[in-house]
KOLKE-520937 format. One record per residue (C-alpha): chain; x, z, y. Coordinates in nm, 2 decimals, padded with zeros to 4 digits. Example, Ala and Ser with C-alpha at 12.3 -4.5 7.8 and 13.67 -1.06 7.14 Angstrom:
! KOLKE-520937
['A'; [01.23; 00.78; -00.45]];
['A'; [01.37; 00.71; -00.11]];
END
This chain:
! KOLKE-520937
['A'; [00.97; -13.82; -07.24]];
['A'; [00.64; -13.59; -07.42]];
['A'; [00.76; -13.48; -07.76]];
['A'; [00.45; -13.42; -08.00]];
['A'; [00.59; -13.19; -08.25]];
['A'; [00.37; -13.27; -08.57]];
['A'; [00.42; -12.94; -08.78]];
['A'; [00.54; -12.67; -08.60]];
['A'; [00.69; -12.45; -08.89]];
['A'; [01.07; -12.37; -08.92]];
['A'; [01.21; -12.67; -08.85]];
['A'; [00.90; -12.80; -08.60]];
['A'; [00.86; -12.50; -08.43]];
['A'; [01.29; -12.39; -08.36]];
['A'; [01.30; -12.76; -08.21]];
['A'; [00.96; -12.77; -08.03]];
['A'; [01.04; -12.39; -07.84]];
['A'; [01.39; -12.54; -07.74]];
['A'; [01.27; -12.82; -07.61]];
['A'; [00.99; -12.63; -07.40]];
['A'; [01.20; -12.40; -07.24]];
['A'; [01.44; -12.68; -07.19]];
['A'; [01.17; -12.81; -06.94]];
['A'; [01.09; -13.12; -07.15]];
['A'; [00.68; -13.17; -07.19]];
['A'; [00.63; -13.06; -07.51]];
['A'; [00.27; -13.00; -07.73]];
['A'; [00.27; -12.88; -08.09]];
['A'; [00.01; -13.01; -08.36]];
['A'; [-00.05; -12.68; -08.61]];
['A'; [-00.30; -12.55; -08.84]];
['A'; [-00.51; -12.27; -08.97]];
['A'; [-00.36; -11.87; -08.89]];
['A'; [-00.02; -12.01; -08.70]];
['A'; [-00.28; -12.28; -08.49]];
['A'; [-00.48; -11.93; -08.38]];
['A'; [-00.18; -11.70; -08.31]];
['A'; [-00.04; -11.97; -08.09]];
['A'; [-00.36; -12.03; -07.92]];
['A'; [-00.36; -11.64; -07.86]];
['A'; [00.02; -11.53; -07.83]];
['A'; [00.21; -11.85; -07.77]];
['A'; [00.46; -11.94; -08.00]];
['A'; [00.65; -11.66; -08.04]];
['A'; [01.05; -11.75; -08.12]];
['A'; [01.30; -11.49; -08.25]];
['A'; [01.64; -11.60; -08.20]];
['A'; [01.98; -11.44; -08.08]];
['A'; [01.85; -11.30; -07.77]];
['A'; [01.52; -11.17; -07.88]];
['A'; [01.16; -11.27; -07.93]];
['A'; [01.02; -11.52; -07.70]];
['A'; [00.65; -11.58; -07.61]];
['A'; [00.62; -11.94; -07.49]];
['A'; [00.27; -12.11; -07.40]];
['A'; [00.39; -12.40; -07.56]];
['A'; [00.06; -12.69; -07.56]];
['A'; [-00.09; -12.68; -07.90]];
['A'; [-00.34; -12.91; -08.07]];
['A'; [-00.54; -12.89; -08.40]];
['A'; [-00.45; -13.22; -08.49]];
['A'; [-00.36; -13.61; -08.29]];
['A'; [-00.72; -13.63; -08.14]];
['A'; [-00.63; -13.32; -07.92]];
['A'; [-00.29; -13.46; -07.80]];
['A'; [-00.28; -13.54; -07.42]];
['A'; [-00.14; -13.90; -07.52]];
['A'; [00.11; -14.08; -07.28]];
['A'; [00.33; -14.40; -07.27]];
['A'; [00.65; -14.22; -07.33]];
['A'; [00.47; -13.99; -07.59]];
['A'; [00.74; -13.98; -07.90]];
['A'; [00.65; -13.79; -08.20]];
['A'; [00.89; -13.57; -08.43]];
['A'; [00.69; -13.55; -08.79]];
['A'; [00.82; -13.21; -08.92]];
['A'; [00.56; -13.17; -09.18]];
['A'; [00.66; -13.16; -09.53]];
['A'; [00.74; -13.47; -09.77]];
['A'; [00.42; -13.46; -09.95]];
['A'; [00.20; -13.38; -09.64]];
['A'; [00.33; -13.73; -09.46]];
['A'; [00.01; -13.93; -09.56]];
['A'; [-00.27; -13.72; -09.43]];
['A'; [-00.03; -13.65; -09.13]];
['A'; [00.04; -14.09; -09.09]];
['A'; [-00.36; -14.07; -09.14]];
['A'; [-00.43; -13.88; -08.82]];
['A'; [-00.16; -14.03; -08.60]];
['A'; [-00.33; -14.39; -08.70]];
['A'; [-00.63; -14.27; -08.57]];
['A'; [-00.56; -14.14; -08.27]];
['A'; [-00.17; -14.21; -08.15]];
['A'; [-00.11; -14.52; -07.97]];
['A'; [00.02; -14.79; -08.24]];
['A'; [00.38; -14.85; -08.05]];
['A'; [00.45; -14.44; -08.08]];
['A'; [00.79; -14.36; -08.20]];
['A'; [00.78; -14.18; -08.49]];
['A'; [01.05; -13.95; -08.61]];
['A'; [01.10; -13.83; -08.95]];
['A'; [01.27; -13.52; -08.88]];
['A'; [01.17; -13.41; -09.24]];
['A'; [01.40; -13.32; -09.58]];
['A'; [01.37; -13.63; -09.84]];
['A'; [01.46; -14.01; -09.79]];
['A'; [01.09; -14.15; -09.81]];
['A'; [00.92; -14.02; -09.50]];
['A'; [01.07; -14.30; -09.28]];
['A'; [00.98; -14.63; -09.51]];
['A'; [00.57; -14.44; -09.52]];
['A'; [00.59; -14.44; -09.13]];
['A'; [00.73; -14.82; -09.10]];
['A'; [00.45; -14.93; -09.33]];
['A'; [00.24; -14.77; -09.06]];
['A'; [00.41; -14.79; -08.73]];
['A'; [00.61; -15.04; -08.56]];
['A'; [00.87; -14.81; -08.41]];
['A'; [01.02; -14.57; -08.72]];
['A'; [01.33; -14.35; -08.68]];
['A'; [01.41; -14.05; -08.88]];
['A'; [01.63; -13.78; -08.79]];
['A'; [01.86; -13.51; -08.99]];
['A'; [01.78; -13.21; -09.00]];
['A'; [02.08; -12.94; -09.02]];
['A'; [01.92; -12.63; -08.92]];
['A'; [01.84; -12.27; -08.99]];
['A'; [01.51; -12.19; -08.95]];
['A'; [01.24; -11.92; -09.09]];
['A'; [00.82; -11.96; -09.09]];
['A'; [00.70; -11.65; -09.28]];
['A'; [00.40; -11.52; -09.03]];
['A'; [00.19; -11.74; -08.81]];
['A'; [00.24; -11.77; -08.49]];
['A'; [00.66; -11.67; -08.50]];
['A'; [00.94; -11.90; -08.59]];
['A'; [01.27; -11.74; -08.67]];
['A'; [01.58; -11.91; -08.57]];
['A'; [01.84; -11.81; -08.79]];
['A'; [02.19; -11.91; -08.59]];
['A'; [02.32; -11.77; -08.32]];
['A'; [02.49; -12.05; -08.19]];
['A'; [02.36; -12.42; -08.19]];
['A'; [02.00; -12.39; -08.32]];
['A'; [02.04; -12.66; -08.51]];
['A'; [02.23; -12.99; -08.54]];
['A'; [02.05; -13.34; -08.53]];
['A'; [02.15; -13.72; -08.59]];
['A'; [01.92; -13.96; -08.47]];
['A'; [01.87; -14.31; -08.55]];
['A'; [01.59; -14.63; -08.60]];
['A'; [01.52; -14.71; -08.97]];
['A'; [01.64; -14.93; -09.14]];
['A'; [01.94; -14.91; -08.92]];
['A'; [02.03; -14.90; -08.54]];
['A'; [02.06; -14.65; -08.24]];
['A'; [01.84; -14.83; -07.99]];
['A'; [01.74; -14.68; -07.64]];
['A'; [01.46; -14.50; -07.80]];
['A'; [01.71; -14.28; -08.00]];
['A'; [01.97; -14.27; -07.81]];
['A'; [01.70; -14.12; -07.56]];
['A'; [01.60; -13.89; -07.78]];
['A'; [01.91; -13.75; -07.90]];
['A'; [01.99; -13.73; -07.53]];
['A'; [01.65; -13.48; -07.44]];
['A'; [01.75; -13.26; -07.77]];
['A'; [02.12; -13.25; -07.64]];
['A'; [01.92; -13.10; -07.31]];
['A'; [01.74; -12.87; -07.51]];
['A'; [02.08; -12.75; -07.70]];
['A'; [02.11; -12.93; -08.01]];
['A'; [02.44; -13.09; -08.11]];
['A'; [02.26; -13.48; -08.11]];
['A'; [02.40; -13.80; -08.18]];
['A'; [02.23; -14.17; -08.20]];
['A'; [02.37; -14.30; -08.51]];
['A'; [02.32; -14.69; -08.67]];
['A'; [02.29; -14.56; -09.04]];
['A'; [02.02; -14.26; -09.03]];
['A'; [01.99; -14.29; -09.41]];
['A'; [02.36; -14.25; -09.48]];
['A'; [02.35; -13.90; -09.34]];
['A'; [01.98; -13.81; -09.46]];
['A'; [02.11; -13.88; -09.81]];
['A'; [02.34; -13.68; -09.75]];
['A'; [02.12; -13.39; -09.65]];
['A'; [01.94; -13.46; -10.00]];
['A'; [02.26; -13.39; -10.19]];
['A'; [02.27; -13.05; -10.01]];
['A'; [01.90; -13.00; -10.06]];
['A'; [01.92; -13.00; -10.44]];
['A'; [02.00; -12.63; -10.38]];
['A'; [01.61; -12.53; -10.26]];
['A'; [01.44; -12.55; -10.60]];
['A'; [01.73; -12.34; -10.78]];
['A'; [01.71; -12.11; -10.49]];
['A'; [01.31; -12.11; -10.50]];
['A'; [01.31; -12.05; -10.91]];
['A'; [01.61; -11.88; -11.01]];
['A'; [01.77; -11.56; -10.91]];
['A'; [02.13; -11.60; -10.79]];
['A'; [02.34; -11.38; -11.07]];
['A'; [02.64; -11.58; -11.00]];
['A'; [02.79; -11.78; -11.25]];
['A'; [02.48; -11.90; -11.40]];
['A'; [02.32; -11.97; -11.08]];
['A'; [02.63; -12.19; -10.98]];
['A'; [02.66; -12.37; -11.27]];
['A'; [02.34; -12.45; -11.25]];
['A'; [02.36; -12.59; -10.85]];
['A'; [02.71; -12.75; -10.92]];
['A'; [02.54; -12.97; -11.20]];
['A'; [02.22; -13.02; -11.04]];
['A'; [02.48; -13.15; -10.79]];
['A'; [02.70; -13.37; -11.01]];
['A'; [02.35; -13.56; -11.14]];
['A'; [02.22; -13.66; -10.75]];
['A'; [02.64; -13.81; -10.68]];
['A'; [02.60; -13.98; -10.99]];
['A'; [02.26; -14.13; -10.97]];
['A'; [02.35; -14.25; -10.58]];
['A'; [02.68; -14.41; -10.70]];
['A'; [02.48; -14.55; -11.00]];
['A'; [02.21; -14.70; -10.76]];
['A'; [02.45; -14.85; -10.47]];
['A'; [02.34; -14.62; -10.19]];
['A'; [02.53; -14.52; -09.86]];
['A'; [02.61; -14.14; -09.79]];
['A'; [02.80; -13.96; -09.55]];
['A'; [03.10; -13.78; -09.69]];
['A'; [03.21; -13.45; -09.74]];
['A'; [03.46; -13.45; -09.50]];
['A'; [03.25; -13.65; -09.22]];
['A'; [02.98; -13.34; -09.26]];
['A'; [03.22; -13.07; -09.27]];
['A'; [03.38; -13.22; -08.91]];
['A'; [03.05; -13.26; -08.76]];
['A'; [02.93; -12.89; -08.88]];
['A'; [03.25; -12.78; -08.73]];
['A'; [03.14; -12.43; -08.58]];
['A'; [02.82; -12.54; -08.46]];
['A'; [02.60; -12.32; -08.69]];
['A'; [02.64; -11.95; -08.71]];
['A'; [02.41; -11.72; -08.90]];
['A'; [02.24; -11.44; -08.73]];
['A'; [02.11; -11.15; -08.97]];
['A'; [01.75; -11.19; -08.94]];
['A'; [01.72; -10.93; -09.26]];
['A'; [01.76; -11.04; -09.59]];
['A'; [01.52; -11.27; -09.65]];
['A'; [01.73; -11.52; -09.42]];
['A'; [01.89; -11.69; -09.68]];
['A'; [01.57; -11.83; -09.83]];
['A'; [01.59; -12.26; -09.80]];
['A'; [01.27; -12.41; -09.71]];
['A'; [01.11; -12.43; -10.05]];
['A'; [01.19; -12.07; -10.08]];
['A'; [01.00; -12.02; -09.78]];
['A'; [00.67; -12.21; -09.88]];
['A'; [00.66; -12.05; -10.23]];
['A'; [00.70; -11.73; -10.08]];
['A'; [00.46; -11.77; -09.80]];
['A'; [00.21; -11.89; -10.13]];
['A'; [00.18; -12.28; -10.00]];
['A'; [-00.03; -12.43; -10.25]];
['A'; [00.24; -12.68; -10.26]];
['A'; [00.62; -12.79; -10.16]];
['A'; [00.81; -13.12; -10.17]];
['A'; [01.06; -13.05; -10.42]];
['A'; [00.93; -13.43; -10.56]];
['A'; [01.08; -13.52; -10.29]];
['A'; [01.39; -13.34; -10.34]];
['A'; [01.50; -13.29; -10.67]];
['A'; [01.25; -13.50; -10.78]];
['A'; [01.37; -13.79; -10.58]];
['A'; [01.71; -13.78; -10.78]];
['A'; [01.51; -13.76; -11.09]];
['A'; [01.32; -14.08; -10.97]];
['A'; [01.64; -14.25; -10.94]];
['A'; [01.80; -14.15; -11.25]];
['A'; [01.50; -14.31; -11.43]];
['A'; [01.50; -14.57; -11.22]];
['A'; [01.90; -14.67; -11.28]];
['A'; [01.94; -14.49; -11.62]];
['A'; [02.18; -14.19; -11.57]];
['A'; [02.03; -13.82; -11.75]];
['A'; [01.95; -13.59; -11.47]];
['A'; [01.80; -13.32; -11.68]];
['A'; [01.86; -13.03; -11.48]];
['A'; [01.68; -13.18; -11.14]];
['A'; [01.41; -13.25; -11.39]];
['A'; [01.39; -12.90; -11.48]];
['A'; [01.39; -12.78; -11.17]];
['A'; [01.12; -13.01; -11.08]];
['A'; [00.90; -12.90; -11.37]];
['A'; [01.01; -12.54; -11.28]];
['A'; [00.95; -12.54; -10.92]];
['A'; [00.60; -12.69; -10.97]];
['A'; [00.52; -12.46; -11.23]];
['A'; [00.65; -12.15; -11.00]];
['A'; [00.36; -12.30; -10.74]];
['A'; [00.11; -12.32; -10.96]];
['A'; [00.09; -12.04; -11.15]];
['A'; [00.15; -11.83; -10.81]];
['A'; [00.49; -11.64; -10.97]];
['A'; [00.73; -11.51; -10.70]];
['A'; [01.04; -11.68; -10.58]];
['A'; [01.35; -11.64; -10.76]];
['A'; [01.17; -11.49; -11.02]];
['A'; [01.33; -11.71; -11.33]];
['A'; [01.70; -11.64; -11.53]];
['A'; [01.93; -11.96; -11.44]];
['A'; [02.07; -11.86; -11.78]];
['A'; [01.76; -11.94; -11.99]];
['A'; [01.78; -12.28; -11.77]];
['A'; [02.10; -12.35; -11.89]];
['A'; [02.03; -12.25; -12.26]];
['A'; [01.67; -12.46; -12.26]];
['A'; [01.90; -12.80; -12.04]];
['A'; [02.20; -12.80; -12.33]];
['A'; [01.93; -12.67; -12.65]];
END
């Protein structure tokens, strides 16, 4: 199997350096200063056991990808960067490509389906940094990550049980699973935490109350709407011990919106995120104002370039229950 890593930042580039050094043919698609230190340096990955220069492959985009029959492709770009990124593979990939939505958010995997034949997504439990091109940071010390693979809608064909199988080779704690989107939803529960943690600064209490609401609105709204997540206690056995952070200083707690506002992205996927729970709400008719303010926050903290965890989760709380 070729993996074609399609956005090789935290998540893309953790997976894509394991996988190389696994021995599995791997080539990276990047973009702009981290394209050009990988082209020079290799990508360089910091983990446990130090920094790593690997001559991974790299390509400026699908047209520079050595295509072959077994090519699969992991889509690691953000949420709101999946249409350009379907635009490109259409061009150039080969229609019957797997593609794999190993992305945060629920939609990804329905955008490649319209596109593609062969969708599958994959969930993403990993710790990961991308703050300076050409270095990806992997923040645990034991498993770098932990991944569930299946088709979408539903199924764990040969496809994915093949691919869960090559990231099992490359270290990853990988299963095939027949309902992807139980788990990924799932994984958006847990992600309602990266635009409080991109906005707000953590004084505690505030902070908490803040998360632990945000939290109450996305179990309502799924209850509300009918749809199938994993549960608590089905996550916390599969996390077992698998996952164990490494200090990589103290900007290693930062989720990835965190990262991409600090790194000054001109944009992040929190409409994808908290914003997909605030879709829902409207959608089913359950309040979910404080994943709307976060939304309108986190946008706001983007656009007007102001620096992460600059805002008081206390005024949030006083402007949610004014």
């Amino acid at each position: 199997m070729h993996v074609v890593i399609y956005g090789a930042g935290a998540v893309g580039g953790v997976i894509g350096a394991q996988l190389f050094r696994a021995g599995i043919p791997t080539t990276l698609v990047a973009r702009g200063a981290h394209l050009q230190a990988i082209r020079e340096h290799g990508l360089i990955l910091d983990d446990a056991d130090g920094r790593h220069a690997l001559p991974i492959p790299v390509a400026a985009d699908a047209s520079e990808v050595q295509w072959r029959n077994d090519s699969v492709v992991l889509l690691c770009v953000k949420s709101q960067q999946t249409p350009a990124a379907l635009d490109d593979l259409s061009a150039h990939a080969p229609w019957t490509t797997p593609i794999v939505a190993a992305q945060n958010g629920v939609t990804n995997e329905r955008e490649i389906l319209r596109r593609f034949p062969n969708a599958y997504g994959i969930c993403v439990m990993l710790m990961g940094l991308h703050l300076e091109p050409g270095v990806v940071i992997q923040g645990s010390s034991a498993a770098p990550g932990i991944l569930e693979v299946g088709r979408y809608p539903r199924g764990a064909d040969d496809v994915a049980i093949a691919i869960a199988t090559q990231l099992r080779n490359a270290g990853f704690p990988a299963e095939a699973r027949d309902n992807i989107m139980a788990w990924k939803y799932r994984k958006l529960i847990m992600n309602l935490i990266n635009g409080i943690d991109a906005c707000f600064r953590d004084d505690g209490d505030a902070y908490r109350t803040l998360f632990e609401r945000a939290l109450a609105e996305g179990y309502a709204v799924l209850a509300s709407a009918g749809i199938e997540m994993i549960d608590d206690e089905t996550d916390r056995i599969r996390r077992a011990d698998h996952l164990q952070r490494r200090d990589t200083g103290e900007q290693s707690q930062g989720s990835s919106t965190w990262q991409s506002v600090e790194r000054g992205a001109g944009d992040v996927e929190i409409d994808y995120l908290a914003g997909e729970i605030v879709l829902l709400g409207r959608e089913y008719g359950v309040p979910t104002p404080v994943n709307e303010l976060v939304q309108r926050q986190t946008t706001r903290l983007v656009r007007e370039h102001l620096p992460a965890g600059s805002l008081d989760p206390a005024d949030a709380l006083r402007e949610i229950d004014r």
